[in-house]
VEXMI-73508 format. One record per atom (N, C-alpha, C): residue number from 1; residue in one letter; x, y, z. Coordinates in nm, 3 decimals. Each point is the difference from the previous one (the first is absolute). Last residue first. Example, Ala and Ser with C-alpha at 12.3 -4.5 7.8 and 13.67 -1.06 7.14 Angstrom:
<nodes>
{2, s, {1.285, -0.225, 0.708}}
{2, s, {0.082, 0.119, 0.006}}
{2, s, {-0.077, 0.109, 0.073}}
{1, a, {0.029, -0.572, -0.007}}
{1, a, {-0.089, 0.119, 0.000}}
{1, a, {0.090, 0.120, 0.000}}
</nodes>
This chain:
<nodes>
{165, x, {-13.177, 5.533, 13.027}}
{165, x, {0.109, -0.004, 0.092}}
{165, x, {0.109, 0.116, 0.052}}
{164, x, {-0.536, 0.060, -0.304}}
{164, x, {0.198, -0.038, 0.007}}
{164, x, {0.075, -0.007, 0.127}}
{163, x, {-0.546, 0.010, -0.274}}
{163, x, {0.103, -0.044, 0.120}}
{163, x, {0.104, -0.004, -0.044}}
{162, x, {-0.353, 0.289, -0.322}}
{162, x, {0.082, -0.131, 0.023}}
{162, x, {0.084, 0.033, 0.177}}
{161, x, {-0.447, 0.211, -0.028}}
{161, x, {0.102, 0.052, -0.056}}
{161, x, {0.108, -0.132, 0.001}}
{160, x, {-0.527, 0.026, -0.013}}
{160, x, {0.062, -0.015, 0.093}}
{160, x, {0.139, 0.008, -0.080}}
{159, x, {-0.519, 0.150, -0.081}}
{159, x, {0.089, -0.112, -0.030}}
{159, x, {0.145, 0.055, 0.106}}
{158, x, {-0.562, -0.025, 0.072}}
{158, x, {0.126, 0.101, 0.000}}
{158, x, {0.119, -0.082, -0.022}}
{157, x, {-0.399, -0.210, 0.174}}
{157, x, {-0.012, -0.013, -0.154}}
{157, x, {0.114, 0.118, -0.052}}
{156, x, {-0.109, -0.249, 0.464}}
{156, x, {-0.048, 0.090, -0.034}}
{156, x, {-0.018, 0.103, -0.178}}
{155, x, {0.322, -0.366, 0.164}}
{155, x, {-0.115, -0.027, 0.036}}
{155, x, {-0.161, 0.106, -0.016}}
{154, x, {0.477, 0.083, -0.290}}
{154, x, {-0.029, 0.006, 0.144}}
{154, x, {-0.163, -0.083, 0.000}}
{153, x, {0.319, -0.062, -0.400}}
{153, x, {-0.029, 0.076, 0.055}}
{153, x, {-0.052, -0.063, 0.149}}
{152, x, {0.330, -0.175, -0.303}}
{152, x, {0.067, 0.101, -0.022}}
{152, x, {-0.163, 0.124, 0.070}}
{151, x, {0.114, -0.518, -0.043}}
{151, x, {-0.124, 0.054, -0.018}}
{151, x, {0.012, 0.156, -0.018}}
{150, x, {0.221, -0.566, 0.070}}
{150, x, {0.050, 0.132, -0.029}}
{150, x, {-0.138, 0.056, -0.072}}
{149, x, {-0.039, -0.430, 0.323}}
{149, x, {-0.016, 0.026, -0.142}}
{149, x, {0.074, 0.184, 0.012}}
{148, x, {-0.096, -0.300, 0.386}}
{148, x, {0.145, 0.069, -0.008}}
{148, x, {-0.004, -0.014, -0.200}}
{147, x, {-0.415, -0.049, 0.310}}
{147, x, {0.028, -0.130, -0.035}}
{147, x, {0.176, 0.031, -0.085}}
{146, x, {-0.264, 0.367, 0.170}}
{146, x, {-0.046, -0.123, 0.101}}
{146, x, {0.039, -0.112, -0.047}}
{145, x, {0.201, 0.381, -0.300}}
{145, x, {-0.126, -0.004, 0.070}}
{145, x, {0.051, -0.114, 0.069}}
{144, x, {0.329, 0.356, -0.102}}
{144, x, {-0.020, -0.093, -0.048}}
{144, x, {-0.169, -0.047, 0.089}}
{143, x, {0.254, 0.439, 0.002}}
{143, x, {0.096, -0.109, -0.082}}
{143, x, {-0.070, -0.094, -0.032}}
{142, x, {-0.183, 0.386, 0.297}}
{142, x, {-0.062, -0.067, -0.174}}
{142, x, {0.125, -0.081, -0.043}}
{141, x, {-0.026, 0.187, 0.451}}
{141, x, {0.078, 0.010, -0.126}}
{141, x, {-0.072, 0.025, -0.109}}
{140, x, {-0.167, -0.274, 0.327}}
{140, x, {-0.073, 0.117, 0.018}}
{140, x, {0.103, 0.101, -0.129}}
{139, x, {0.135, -0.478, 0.092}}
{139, x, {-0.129, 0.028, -0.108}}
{139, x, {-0.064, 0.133, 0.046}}
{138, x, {0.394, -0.055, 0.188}}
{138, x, {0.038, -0.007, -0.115}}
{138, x, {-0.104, -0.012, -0.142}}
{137, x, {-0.059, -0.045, 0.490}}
{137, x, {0.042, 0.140, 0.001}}
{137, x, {0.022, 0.000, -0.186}}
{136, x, {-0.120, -0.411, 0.157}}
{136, x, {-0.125, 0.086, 0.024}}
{136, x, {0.044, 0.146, -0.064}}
{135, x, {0.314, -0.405, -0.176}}
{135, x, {-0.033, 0.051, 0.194}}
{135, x, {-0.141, 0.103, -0.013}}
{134, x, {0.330, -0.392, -0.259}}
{134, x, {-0.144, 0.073, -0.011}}
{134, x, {-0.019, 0.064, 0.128}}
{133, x, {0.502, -0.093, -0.202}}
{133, x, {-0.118, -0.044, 0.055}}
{133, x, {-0.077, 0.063, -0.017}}
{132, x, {0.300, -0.040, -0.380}}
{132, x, {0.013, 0.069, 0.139}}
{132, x, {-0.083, -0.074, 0.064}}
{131, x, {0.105, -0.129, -0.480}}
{131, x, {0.060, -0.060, 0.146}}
{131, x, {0.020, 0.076, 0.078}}
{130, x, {-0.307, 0.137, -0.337}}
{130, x, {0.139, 0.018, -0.016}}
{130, x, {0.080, -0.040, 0.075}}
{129, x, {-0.445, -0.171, 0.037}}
{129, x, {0.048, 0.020, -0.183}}
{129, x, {0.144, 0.075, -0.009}}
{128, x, {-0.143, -0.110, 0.515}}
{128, x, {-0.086, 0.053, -0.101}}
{128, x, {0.081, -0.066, -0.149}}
{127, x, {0.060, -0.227, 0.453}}
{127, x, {0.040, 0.086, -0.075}}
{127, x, {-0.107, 0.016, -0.100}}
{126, x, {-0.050, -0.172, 0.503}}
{126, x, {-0.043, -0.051, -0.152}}
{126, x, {0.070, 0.099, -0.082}}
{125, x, {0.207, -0.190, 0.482}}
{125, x, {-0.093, 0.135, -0.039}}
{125, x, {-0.018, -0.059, -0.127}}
{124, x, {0.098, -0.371, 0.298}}
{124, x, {0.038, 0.068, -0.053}}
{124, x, {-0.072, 0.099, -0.023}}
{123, x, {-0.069, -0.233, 0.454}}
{123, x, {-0.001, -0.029, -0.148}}
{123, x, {0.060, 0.095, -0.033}}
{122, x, {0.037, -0.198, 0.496}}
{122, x, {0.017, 0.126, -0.142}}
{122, x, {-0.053, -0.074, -0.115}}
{121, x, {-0.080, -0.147, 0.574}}
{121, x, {-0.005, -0.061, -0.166}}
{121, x, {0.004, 0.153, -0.108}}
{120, x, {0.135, -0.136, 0.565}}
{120, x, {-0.042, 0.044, -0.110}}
{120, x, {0.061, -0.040, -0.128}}
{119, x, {-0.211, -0.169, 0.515}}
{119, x, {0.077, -0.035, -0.135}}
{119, x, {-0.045, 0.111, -0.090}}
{118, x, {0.017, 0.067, 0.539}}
{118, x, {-0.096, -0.042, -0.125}}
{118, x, {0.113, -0.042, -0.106}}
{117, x, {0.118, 0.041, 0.549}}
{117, x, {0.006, 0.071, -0.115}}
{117, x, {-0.144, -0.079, -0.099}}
{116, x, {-0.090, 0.024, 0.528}}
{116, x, {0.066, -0.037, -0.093}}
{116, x, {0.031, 0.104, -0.124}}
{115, x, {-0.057, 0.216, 0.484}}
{115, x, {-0.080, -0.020, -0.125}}
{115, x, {0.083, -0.113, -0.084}}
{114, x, {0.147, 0.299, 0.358}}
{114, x, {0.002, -0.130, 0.042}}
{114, x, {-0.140, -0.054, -0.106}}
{113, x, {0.265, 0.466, -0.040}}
{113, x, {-0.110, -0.017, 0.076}}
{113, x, {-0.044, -0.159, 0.072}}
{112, x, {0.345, 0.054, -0.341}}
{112, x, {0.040, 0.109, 0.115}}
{112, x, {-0.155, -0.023, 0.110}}
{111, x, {-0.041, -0.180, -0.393}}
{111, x, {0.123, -0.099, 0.076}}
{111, x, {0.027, 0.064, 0.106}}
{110, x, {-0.280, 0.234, -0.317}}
{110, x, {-0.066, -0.143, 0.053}}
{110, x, {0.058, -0.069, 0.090}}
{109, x, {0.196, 0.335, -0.232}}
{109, x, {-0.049, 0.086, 0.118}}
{109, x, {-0.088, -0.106, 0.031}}
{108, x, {0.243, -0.114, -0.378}}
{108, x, {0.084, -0.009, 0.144}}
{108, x, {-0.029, 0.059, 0.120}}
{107, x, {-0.252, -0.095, -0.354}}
{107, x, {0.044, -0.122, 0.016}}
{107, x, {0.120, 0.046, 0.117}}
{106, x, {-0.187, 0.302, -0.291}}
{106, x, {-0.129, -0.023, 0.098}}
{106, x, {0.063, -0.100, 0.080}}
{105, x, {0.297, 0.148, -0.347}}
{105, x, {-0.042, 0.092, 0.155}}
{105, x, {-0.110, -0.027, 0.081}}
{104, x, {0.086, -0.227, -0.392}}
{104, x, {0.074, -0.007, 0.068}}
{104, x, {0.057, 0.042, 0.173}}
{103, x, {-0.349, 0.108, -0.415}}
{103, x, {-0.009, -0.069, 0.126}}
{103, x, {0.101, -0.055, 0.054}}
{102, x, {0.052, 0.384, -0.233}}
{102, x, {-0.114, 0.028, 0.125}}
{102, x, {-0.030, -0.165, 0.091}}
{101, x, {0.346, -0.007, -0.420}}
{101, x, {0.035, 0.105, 0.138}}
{101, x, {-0.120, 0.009, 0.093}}
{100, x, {-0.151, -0.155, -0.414}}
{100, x, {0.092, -0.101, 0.068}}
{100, x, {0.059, 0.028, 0.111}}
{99, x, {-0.226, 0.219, -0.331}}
{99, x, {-0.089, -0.008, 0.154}}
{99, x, {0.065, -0.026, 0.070}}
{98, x, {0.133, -0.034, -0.530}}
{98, x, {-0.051, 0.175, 0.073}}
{98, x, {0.038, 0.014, 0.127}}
{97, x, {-0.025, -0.397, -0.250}}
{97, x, {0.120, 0.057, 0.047}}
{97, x, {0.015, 0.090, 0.073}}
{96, x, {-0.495, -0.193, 0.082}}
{96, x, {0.127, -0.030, -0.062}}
{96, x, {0.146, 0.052, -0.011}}
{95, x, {-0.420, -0.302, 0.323}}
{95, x, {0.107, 0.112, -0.049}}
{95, x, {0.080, 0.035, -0.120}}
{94, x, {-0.348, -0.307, 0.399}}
{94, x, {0.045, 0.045, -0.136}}
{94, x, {0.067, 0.085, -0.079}}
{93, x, {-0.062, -0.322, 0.528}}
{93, x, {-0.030, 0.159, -0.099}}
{93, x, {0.097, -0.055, -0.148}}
{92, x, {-0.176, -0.347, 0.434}}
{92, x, {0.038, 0.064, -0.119}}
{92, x, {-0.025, 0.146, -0.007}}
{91, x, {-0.196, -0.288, 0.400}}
{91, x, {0.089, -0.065, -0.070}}
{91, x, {0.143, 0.036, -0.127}}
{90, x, {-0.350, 0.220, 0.452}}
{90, x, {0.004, 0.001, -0.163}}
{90, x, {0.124, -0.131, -0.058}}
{89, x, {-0.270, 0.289, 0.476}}
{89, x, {0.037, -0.067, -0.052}}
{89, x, {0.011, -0.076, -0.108}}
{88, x, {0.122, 0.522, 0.174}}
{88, x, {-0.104, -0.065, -0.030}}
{88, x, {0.032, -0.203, -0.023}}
{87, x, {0.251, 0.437, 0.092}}
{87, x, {-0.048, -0.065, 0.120}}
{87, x, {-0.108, -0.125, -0.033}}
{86, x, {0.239, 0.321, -0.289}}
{86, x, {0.095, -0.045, 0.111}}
{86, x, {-0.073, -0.043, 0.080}}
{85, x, {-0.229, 0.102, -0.377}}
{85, x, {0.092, -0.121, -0.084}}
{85, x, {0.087, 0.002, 0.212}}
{84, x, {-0.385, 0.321, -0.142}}
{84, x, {0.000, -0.118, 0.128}}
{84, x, {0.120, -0.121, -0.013}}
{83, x, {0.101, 0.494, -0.238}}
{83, x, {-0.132, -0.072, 0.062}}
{83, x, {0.000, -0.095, 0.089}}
{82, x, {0.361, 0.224, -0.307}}
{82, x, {0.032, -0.134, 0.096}}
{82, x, {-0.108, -0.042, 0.014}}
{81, x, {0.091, 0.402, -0.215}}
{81, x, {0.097, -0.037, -0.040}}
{81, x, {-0.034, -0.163, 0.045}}
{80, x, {-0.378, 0.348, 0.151}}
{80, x, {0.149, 0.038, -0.054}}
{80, x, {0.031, -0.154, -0.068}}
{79, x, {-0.462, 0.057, 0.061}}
{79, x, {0.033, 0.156, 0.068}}
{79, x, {0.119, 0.026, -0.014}}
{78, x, {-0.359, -0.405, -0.207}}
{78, x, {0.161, 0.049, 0.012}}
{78, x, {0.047, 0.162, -0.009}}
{77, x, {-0.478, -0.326, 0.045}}
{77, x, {0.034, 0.135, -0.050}}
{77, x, {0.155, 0.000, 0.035}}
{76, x, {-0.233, -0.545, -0.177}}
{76, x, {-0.023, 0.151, 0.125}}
{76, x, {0.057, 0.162, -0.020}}
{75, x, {-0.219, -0.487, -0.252}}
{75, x, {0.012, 0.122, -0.028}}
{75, x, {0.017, 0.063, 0.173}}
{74, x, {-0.058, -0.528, -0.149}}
{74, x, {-0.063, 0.082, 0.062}}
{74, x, {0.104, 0.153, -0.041}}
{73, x, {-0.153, -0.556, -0.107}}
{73, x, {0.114, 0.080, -0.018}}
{73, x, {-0.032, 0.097, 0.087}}
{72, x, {-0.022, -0.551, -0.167}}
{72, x, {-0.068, 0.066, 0.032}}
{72, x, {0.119, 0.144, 0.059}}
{71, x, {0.050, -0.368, -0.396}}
{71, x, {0.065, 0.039, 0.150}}
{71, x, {-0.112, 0.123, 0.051}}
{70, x, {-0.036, -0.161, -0.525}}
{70, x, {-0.060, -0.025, 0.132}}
{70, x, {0.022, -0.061, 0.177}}
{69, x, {-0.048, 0.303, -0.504}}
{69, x, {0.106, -0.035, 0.086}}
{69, x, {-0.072, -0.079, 0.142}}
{68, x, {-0.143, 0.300, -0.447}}
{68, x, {-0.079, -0.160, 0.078}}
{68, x, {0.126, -0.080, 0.081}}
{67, x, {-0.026, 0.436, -0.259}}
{67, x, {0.132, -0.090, -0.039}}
{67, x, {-0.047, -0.118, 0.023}}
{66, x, {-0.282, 0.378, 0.087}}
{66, x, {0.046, -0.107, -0.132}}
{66, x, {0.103, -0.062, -0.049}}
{65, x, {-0.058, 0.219, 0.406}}
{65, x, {-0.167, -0.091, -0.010}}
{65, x, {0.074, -0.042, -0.130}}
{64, x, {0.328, 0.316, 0.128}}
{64, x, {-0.013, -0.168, 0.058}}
{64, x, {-0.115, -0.071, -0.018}}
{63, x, {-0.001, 0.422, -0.166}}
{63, x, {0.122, -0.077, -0.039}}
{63, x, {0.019, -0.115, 0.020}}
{62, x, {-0.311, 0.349, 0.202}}
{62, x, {-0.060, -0.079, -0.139}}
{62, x, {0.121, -0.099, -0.108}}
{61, x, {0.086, 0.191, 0.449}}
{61, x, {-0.083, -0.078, 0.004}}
{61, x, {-0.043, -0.057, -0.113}}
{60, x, {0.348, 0.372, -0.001}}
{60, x, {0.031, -0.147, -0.012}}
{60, x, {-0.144, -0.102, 0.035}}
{59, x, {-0.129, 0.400, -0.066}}
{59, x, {0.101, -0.030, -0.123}}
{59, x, {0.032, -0.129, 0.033}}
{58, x, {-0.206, 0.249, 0.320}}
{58, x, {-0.087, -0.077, -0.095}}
{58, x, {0.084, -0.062, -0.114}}
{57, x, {0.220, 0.248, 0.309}}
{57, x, {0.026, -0.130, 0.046}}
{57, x, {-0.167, -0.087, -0.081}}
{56, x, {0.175, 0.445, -0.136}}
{56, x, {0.133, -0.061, -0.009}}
{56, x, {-0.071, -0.181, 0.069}}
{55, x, {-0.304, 0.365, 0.067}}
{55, x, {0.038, -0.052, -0.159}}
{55, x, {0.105, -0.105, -0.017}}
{54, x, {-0.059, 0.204, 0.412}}
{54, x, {-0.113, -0.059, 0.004}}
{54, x, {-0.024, -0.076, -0.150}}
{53, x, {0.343, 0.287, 0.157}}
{53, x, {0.011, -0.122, 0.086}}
{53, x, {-0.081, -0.079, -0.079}}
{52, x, {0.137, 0.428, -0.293}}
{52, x, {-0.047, -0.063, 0.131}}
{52, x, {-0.013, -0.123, 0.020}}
{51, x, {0.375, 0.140, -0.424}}
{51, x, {-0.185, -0.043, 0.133}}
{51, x, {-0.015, 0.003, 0.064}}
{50, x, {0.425, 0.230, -0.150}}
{50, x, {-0.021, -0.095, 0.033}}
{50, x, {-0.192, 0.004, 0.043}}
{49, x, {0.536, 0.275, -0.240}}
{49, x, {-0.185, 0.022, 0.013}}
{49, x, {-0.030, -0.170, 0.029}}
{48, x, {0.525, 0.093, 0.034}}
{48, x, {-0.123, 0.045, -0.088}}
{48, x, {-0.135, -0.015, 0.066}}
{47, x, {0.417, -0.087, 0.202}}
{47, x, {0.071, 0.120, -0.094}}
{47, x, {-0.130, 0.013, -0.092}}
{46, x, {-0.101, -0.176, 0.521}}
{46, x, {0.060, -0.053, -0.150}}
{46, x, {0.002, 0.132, -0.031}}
{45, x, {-0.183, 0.008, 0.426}}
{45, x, {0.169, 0.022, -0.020}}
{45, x, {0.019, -0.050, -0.145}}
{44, x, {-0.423, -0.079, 0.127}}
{44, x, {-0.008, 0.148, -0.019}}
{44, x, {0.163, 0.067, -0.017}}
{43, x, {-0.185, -0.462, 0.177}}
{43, x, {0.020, -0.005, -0.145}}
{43, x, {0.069, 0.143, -0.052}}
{42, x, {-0.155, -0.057, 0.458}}
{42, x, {0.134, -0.077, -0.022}}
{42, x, {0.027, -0.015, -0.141}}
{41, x, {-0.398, 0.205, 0.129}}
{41, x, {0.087, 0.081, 0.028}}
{41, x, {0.154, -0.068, -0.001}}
{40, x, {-0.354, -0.227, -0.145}}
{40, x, {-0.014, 0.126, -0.055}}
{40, x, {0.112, 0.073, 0.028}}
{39, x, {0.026, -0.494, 0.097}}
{39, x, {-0.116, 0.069, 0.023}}
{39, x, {0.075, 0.137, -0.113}}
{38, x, {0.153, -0.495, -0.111}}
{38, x, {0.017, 0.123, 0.064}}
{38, x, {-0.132, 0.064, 0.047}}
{37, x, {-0.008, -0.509, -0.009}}
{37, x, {-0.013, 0.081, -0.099}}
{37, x, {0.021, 0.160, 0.056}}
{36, x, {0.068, -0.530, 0.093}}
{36, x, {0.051, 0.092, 0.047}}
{36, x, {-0.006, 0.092, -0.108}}
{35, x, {-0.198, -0.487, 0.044}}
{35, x, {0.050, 0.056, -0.105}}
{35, x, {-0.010, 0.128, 0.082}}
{34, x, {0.012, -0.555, 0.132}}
{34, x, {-0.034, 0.168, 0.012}}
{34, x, {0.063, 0.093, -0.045}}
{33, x, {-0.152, -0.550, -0.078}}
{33, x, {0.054, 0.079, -0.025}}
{33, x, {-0.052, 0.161, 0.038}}
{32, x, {-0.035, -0.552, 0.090}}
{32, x, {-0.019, 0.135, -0.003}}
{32, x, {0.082, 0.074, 0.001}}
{31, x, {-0.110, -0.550, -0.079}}
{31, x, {0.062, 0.094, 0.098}}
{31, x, {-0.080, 0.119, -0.060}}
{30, x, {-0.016, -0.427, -0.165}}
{30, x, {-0.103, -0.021, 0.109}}
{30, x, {0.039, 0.106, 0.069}}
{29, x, {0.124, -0.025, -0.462}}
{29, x, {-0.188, -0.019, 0.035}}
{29, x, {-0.042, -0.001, 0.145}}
{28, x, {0.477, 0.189, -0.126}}
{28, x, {-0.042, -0.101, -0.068}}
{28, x, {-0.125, 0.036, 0.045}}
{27, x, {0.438, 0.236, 0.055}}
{27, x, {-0.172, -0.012, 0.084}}
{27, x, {-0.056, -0.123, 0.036}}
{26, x, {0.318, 0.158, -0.312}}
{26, x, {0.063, -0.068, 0.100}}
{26, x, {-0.088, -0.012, 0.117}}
{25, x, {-0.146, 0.185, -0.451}}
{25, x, {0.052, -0.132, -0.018}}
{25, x, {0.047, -0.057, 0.160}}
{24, x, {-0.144, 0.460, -0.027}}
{24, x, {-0.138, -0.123, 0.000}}
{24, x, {0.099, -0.145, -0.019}}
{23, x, {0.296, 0.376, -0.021}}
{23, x, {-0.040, -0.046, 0.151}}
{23, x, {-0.132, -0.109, 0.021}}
{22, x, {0.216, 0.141, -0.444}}
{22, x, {0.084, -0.067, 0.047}}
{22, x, {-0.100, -0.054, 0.179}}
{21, x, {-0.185, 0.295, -0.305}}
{21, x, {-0.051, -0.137, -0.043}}
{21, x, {0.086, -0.076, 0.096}}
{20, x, {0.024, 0.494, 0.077}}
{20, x, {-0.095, -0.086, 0.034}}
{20, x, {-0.002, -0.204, 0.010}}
{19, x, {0.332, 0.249, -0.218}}
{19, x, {0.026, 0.050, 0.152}}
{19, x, {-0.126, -0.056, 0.020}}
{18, x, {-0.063, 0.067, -0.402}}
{18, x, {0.134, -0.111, 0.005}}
{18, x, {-0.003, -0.004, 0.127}}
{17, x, {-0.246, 0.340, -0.103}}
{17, x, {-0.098, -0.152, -0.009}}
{17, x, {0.144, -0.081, -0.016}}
{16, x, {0.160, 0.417, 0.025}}
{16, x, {-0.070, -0.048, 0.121}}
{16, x, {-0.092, -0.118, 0.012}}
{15, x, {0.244, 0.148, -0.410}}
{15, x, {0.109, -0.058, 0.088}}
{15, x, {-0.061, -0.048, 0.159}}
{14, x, {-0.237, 0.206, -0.401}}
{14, x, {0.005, -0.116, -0.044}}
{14, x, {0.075, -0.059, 0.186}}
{13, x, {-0.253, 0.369, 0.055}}
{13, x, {0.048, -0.014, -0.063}}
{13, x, {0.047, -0.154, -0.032}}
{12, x, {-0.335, 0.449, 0.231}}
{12, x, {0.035, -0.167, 0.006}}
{12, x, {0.043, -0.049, -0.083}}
{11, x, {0.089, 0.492, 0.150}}
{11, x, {-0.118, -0.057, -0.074}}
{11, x, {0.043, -0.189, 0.044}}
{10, x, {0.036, 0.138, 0.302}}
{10, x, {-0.043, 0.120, -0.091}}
{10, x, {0.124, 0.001, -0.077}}
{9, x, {0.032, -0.296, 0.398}}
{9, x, {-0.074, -0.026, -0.102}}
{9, x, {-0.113, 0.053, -0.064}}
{8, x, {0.309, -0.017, 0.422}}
{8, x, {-0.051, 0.153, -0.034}}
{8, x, {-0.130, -0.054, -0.099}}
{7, x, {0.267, -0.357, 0.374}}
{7, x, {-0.010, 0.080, -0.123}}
{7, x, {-0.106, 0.114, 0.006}}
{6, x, {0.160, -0.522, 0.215}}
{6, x, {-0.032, 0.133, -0.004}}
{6, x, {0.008, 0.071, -0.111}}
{5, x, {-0.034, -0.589, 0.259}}
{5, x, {0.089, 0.109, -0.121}}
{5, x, {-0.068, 0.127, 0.034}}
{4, x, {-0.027, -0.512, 0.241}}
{4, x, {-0.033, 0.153, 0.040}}
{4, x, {0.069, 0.094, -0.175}}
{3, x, {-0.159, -0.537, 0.201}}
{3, x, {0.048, 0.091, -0.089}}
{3, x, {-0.002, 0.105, 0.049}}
{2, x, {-0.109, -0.513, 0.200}}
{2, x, {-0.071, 0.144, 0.038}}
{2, x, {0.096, 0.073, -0.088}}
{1, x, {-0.099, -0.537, -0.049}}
{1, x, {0.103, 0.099, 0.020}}
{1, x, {-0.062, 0.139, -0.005}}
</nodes>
């Protein structure tokens, strides 16, 4: 089975190795998985500070070598919202609550174009320690680190003013 999932993954967090692990599982050993990693300038719209390309995708490389996953995989640059997901041929995307809207939308500009649909697969978001989710934006915050532990400072070591709704 050929996989597709995407992402920013800055910082790399508990909820994206979920999102990962889920797509190696449906992979399995004899498929592949392609991992849609923002470029720079498509990242550059987040509400916070983001790695370059080039960090962000050593990150996950050194992620997946040790996980020892073994669906064979490949890293491409995601310029918007979709990449090669509308034309490409793929079995699956991964997704979570978050995404769920994008692929949906891939699935009907797939249909519109004369492209099969794909199966999509959501997982859940990982809640942090205060049943929010873990989102990147929320570990730049300082609310909480890479694994949704409450931390009250910033990645950068500047403490960070309580979150309020």
């Amino acid at each position: 089975m050929k996989v597709m999932v995407g992402g920013t993954f800055d910082p790399l967090h508990d909820g994206h190795k979920q999102l990962l692990a889920r797509s190696f599982d449906l992979a399995t050993g004899q498929g592949t998985v392609v991992i849609g990693l923002t470029t720079d300038s498509f990242a550059s719209a987040k509400s916070h500070p983001v790695r370059n390309y080039e960090e962000r995708e050593k990150t996950l490389q050194e992620f997946i070598r040790k996980q020892g996953y073994s669906a064979t995989w490949r890293i491409e640059p995601l310029h918007d919202r979709y990449g090669s997901a509308l034309d490409a041929d793929f079995d699956a995307i991964v997704v979570s609550e978050e995404t769920l809207a994008a692929a949906t939308e891939i699935n009907r500009l797939r249909h519109a174009s004369g492209y099969h649909k794909v199966d999509i697969h959501q997982i859940t978001c990982v809640l942090a320690e205060d049943q929010r989710w873990i989102s990147s934006t929320r570990i730049y915050r300082g609310e909480i680190d890479d694994h949704g532990r409450l931390t009250g400072t910033r990645p950068d070591g500047t403490r960070a003013l309580p979150f309020r709704d």
